[in-house]
C-alpha positions as CSV (number, residue, x, y, z in Angstrom):
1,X,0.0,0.0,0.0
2,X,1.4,3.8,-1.1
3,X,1.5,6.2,0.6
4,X,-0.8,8.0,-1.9
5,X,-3.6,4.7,-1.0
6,X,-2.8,5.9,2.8
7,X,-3.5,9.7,2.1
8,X,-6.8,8.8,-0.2
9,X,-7.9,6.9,2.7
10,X,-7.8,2.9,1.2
11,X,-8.0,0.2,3.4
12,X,-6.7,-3.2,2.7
13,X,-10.1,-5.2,3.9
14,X,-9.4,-7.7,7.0
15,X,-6.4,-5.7,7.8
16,X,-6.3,-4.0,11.7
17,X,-5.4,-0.2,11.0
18,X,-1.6,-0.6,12.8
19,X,-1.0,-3.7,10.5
20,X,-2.5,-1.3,7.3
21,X,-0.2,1.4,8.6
22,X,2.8,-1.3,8.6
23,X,2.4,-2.4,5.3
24,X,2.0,1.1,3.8
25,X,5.3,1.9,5.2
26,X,6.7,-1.7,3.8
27,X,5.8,-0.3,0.0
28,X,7.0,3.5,0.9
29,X,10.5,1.9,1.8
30,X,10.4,-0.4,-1.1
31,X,9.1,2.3,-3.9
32,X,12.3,4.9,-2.1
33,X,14.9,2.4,-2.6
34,X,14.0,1.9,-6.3
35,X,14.4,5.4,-6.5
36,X,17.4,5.7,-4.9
37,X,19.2,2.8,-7.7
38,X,17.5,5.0,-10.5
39,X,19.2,8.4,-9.0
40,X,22.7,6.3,-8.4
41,X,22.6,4.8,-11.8
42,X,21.7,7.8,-13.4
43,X,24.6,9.8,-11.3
44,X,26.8,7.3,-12.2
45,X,26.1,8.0,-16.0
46,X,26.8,11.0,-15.6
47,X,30.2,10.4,-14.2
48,X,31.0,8.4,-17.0
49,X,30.1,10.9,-19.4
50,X,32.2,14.1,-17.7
51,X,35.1,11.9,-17.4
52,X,34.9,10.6,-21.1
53,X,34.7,14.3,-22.2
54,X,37.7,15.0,-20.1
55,X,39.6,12.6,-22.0
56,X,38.7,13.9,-25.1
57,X,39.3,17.0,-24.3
58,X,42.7,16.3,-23.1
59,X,43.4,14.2,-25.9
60,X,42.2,17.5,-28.1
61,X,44.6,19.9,-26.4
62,X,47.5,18.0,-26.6
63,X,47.9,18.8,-30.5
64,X,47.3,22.1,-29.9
65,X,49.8,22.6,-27.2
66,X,52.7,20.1,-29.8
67,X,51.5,22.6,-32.3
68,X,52.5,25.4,-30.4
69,X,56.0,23.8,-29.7
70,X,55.8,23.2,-33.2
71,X,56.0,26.5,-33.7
72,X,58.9,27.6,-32.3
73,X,60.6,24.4,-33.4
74,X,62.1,25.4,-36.7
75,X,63.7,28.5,-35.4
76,X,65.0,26.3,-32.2
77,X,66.4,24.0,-34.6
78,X,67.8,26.5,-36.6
79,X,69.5,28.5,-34.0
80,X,70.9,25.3,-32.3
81,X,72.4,24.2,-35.9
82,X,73.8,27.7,-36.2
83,X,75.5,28.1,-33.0
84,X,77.0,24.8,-33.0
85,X,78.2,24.2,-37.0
86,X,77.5,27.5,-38.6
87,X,74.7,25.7,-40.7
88,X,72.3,28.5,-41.7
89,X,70.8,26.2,-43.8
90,X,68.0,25.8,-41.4
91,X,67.2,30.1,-41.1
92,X,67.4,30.1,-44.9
93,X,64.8,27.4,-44.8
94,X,62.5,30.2,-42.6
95,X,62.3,32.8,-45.3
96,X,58.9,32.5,-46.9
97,X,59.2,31.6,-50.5
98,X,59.5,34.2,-53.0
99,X,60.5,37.2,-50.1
100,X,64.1,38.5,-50.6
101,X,64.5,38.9,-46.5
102,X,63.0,37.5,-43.5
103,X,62.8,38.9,-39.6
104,X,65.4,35.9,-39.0
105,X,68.3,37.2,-40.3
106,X,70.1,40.6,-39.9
107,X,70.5,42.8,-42.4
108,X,73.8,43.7,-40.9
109,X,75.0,39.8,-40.6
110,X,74.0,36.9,-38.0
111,X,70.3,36.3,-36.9
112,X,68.2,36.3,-34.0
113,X,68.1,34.1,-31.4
114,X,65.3,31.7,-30.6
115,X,62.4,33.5,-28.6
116,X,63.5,30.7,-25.4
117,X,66.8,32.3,-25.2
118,X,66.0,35.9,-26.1
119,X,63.1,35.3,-23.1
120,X,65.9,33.7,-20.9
121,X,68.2,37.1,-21.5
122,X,65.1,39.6,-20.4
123,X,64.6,37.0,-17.4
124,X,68.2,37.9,-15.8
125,X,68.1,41.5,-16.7
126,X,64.9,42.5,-15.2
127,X,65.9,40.0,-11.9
128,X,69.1,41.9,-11.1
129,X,69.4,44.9,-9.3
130,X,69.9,48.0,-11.4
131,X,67.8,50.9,-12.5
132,X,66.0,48.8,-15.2
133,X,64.0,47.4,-11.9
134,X,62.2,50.2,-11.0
135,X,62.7,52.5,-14.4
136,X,60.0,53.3,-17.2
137,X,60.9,50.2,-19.6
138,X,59.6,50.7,-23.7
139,X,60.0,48.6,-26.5
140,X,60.3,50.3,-29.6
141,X,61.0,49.4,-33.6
142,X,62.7,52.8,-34.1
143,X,66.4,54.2,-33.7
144,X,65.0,56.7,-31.1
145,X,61.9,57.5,-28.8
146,X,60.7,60.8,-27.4
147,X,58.8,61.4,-24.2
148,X,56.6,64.6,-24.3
149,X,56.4,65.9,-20.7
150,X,53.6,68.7,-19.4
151,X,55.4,71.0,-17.0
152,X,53.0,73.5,-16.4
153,X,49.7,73.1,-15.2
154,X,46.5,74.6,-17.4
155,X,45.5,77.7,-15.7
156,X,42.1,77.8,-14.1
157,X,39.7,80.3,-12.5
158,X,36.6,80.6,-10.8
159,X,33.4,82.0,-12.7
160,X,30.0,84.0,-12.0
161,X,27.1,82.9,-14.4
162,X,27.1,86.1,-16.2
163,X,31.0,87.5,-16.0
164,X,33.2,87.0,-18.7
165,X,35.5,83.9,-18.3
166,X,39.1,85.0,-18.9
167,X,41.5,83.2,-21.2
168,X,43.4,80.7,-18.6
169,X,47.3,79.8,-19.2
170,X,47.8,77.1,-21.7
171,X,50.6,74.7,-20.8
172,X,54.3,73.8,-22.3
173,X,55.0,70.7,-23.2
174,X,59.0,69.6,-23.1
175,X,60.3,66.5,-25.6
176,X,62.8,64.5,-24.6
177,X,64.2,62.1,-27.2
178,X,65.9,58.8,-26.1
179,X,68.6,57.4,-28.8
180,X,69.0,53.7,-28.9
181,X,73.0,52.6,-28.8
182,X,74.2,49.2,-29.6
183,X,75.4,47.3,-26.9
184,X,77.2,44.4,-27.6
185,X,79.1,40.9,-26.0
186,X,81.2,38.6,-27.4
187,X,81.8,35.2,-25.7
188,X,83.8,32.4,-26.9
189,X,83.4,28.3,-26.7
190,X,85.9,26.2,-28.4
191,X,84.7,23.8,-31.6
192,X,85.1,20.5,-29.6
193,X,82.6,21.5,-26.6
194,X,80.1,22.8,-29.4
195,X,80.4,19.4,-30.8
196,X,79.4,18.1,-27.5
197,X,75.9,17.4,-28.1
198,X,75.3,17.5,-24.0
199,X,76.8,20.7,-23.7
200,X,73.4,23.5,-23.4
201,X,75.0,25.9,-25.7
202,X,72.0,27.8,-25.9
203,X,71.8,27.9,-21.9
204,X,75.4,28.7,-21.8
205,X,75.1,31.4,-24.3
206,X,72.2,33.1,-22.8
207,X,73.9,33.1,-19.2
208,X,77.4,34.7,-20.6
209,X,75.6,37.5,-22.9
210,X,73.1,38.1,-19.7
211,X,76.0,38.6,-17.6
212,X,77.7,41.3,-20.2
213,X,74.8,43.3,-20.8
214,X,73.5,43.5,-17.1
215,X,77.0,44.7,-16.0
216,X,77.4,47.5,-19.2
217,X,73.7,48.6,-18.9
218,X,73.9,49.1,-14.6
219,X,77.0,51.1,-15.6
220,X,75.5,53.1,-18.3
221,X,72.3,54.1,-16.8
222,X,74.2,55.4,-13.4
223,X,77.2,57.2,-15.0
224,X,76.4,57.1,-18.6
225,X,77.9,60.1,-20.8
226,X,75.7,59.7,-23.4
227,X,78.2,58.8,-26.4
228,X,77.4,55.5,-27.4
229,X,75.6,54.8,-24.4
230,X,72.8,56.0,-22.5
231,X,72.8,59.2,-20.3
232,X,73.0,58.3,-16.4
233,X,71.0,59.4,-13.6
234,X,74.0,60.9,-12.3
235,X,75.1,63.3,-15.8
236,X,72.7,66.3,-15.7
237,X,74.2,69.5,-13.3
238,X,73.7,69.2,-9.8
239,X,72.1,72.4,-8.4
240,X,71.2,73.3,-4.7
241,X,67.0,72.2,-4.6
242,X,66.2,75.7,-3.0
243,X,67.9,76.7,-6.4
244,X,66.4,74.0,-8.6
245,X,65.3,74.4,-12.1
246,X,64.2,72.3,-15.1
247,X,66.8,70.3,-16.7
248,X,69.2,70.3,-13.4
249,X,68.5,67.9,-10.7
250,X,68.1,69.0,-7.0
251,X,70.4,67.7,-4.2
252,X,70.5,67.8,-0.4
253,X,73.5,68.2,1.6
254,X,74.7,65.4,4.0
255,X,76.0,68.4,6.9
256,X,79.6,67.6,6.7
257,X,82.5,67.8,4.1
258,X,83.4,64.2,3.4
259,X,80.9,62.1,5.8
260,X,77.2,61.9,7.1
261,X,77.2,64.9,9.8
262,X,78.4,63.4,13.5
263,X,75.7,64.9,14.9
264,X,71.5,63.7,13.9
265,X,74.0,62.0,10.4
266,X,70.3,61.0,9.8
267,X,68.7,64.5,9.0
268,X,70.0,64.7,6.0
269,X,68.3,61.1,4.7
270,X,64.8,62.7,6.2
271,X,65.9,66.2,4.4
272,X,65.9,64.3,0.9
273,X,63.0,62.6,1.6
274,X,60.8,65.9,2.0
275,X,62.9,67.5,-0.9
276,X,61.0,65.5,-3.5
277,X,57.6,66.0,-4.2
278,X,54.4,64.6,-2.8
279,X,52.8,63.0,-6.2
280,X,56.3,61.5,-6.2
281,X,57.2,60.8,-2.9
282,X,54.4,58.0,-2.7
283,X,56.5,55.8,-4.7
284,X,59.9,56.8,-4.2
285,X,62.6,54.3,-3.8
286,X,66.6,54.9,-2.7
287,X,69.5,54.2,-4.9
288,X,72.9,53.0,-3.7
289,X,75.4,50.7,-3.1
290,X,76.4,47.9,-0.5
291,X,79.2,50.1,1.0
292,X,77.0,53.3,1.5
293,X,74.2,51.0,2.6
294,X,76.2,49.8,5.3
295,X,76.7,53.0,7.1
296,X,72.9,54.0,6.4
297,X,71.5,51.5,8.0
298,X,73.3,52.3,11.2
299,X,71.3,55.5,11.6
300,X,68.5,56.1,14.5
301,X,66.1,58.6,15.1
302,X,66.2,60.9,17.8
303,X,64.1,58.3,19.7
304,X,66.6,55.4,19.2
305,X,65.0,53.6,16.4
306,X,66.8,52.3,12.7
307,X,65.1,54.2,10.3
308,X,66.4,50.9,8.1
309,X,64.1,47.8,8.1
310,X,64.9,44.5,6.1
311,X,62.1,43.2,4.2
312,X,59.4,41.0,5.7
313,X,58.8,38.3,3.1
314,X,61.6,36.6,0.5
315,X,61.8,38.9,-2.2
316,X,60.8,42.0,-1.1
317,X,63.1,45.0,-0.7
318,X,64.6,46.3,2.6
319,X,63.1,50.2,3.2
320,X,64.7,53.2,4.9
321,X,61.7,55.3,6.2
322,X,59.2,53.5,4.7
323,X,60.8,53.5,0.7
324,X,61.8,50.3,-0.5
325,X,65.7,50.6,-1.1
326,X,67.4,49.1,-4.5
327,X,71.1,48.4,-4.2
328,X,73.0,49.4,-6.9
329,X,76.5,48.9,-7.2
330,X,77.6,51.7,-9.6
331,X,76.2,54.5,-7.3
332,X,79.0,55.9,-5.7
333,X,80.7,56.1,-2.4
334,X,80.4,58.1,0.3
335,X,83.0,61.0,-0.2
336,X,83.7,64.7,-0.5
337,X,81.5,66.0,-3.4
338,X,80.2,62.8,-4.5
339,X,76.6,61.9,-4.8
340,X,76.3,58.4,-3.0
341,X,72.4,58.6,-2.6
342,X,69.7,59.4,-5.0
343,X,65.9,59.1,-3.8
344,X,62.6,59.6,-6.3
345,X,60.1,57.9,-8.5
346,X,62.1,56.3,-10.9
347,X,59.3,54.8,-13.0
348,X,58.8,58.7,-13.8
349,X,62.1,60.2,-14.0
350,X,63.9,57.9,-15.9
351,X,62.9,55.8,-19.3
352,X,64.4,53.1,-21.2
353,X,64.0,52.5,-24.9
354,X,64.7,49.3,-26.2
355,X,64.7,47.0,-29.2
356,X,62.7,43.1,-28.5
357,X,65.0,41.8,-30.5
358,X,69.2,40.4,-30.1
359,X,71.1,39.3,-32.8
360,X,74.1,37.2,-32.9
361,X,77.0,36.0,-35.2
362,X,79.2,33.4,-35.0
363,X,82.9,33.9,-36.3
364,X,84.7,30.9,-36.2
365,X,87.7,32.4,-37.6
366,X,89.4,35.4,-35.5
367,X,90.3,33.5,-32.7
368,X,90.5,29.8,-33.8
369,X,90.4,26.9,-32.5
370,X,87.5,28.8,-30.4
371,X,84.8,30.0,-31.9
372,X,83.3,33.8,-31.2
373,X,79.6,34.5,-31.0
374,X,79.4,38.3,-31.8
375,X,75.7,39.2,-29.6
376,X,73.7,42.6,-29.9
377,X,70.9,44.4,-29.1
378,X,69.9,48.5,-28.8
379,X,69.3,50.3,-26.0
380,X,69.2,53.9,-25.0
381,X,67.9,55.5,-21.3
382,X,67.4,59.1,-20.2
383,X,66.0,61.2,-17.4
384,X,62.6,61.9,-18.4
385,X,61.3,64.1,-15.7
386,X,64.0,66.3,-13.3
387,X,61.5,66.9,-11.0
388,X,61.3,63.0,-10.0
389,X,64.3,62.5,-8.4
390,X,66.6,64.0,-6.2
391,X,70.0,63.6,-4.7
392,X,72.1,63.4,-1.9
393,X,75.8,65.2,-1.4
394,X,78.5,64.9,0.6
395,X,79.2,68.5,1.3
396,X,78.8,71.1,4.2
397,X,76.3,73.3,2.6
């Protein structure tokens, strides 16, 4: 008997109503646990069915993921073939029929690299610790790139509904152009360990051309003169910031003629601080090397405290006064008329133009029995806004 025969009020005749009630229940249970094996069974089908599509789709992204290997395959072949034997057969092979030159190969001699290594080089240089960590980075396809800076504000004024609204001050714009130099490496492997088939060349390669470049660009962008190389933080005239003016860059004094001052030495850190502005201030950081760091992070406030902190978490910068800290090994030390510390938003006052691409060519002929693999890529940098960053002298006054 349902449940539904219970609720209708039917009787099973001869039956007492607790036995009627018992047998209801009996057909209740029975009728649920046919329902349950239909709702398993069913769920179970269902399983089936998600776990065959997963297959399939798995087995449909794997070509897709080969493809994309696939790729890149030709031109890692290529490059590897290249760097071992000189066989350029395999770059030739990458020019698209009936085209006269391909993005492969230099017009100047030698070819890129594969996009692995070239991705491997930008790795290392964006680790390390140089101004290309916290500077304006651009990519650009021409021999130069300009950066038009607003240093004015528009002029503004407050208006009546029926005065005259007087013409406001229009602002100046300033245009700074960056010029791309070539920077270049040259490292050398001897024939018999190219023949080595489990020698990485390309791993090899990339690590020795990584370690040139990040060493000549940290130079460059600190003390740069700008022939041949890019203009360095540190190259523009150094003027008092009470006499600051556009195109010079504003420095602090330290309080004594070849030292920190023996007295507060740490006035003078809290002095460059405030000498650069609040839109900038927010995300300053402080530039300079191990030596100076040493003897900054010695200083207290007047209440006893290390203005220094080492970061929290792996990876993150250590911070004087709150600003992270970069440690830069070109900045100079801590002398009479030198400018050991520099403080600002570097992101704003300093850009660097570069070209996505490196070229390399093999000369298996100057230096034999070693062969040299002749590496280059262009690069220019350039204060792009004197009012973002400030500096710190060793001097008196």
């Amino acid at each position: 008997m349902t449940e539904r025969e219970i609720r209708a009020g039917v009787h099973s005749p001869g039956l007492s109503p607790a036995a009627e009630v018992k047998t209801a229940m009996a057909g209740f249970l029975k009728e649920f646990s046919s329902f349950q094996a239909d709702v398993k069974q069913s769920l179970q089908h269902q399983e089936e069915r998600v776990t065959m599509l997963q297959k399939k789709t798995m087995t449909w992204g794997r070509p897709a993921l080969s493809t994309s290997v696939e790729e890149n395959a030709p031109h890692q072949k290529a490059f590897n073939a290249y760097l071992r034997s000189g066989d350029d057969e395999g770059y030739r092979g990458l020019i698209p029929e009936g085209k006269a030159m391909s993005t492969a190969v230099a017009a100047d001699g030698g070819y890129l690299v594969s996009p692995q290594t070239a991705d491997q080089i930008r790795s290392m240089l964006v680790s390390t610790s140089s101004l290309r960590a916290v500077a304006n980075v651009v990519q650009v396809e021409a021999t130069s790139f300009d950066v038009l800076i607003d240093r004015s504000e528009i002029g503004s004024g407050w208006a009546t509904e029926a005065a005259t609204i007087a013409e406001t001050a229009t602002p100046a714009l300033e245009r700074i152009q960056i010029r791309l130099h070539e920077l270049s490496a040259m490292p050398k492997a001897s024939q018999r360990l190219l023949d080595d088939s489990a020698f990485d060349v390309e791993s090899w390669l990339a690590g020795k051309i990584a370690t040139r470049f990040i060493r000549a660009e940290a130079s460059a962008f600190i003390n740069g003169d700008g022939v041949d190389k890019p203009r360095g933080i540190l190259l523009p005239t150094k003027v008092a910031n009470a006499s600051w003016t556009w195109g010079n860059l504003g420095y602090v004094p330290t309080g004594a003629a070849a030292d920190f001052a023996t007295t507060n030495p740490a006035d003078c850190i809290i002095n460059l601080v405030y000498a650069l502005g609040a839109d900038y201030r927010a995300n300053g950081t402080f530039l300079m090397n191990s030596k100076t760091a040493g003897a900054v992070r010695k200083m207290k406030d007047a209440d006893g405290r290390f203005l220094w902190s080492d970061g929290l978490a792996a990876g993150e910068p250590a911070r004087l006064m709150g600003y992270a800290v970069l440690i830069c090994e070109d900045m100079p030390d801590v002398g009479a008329g030198t400018f050991p510390i520099a403080f600002g938003d570097f992101n704003a006052g300093y850009t660097i133009a570069e070209r996505p691409d490196l070229r390399i060519l093999r000369d298996p002929f100057s230096a034999k029995p070693h062969v040299l693999f002749y590496a280059t890529k262009r690069v220019g940098g350039d204060i792009s806004d004197f009012a973002a960053i400030k500096l710190l002298r060793v001097a008196a006054t």
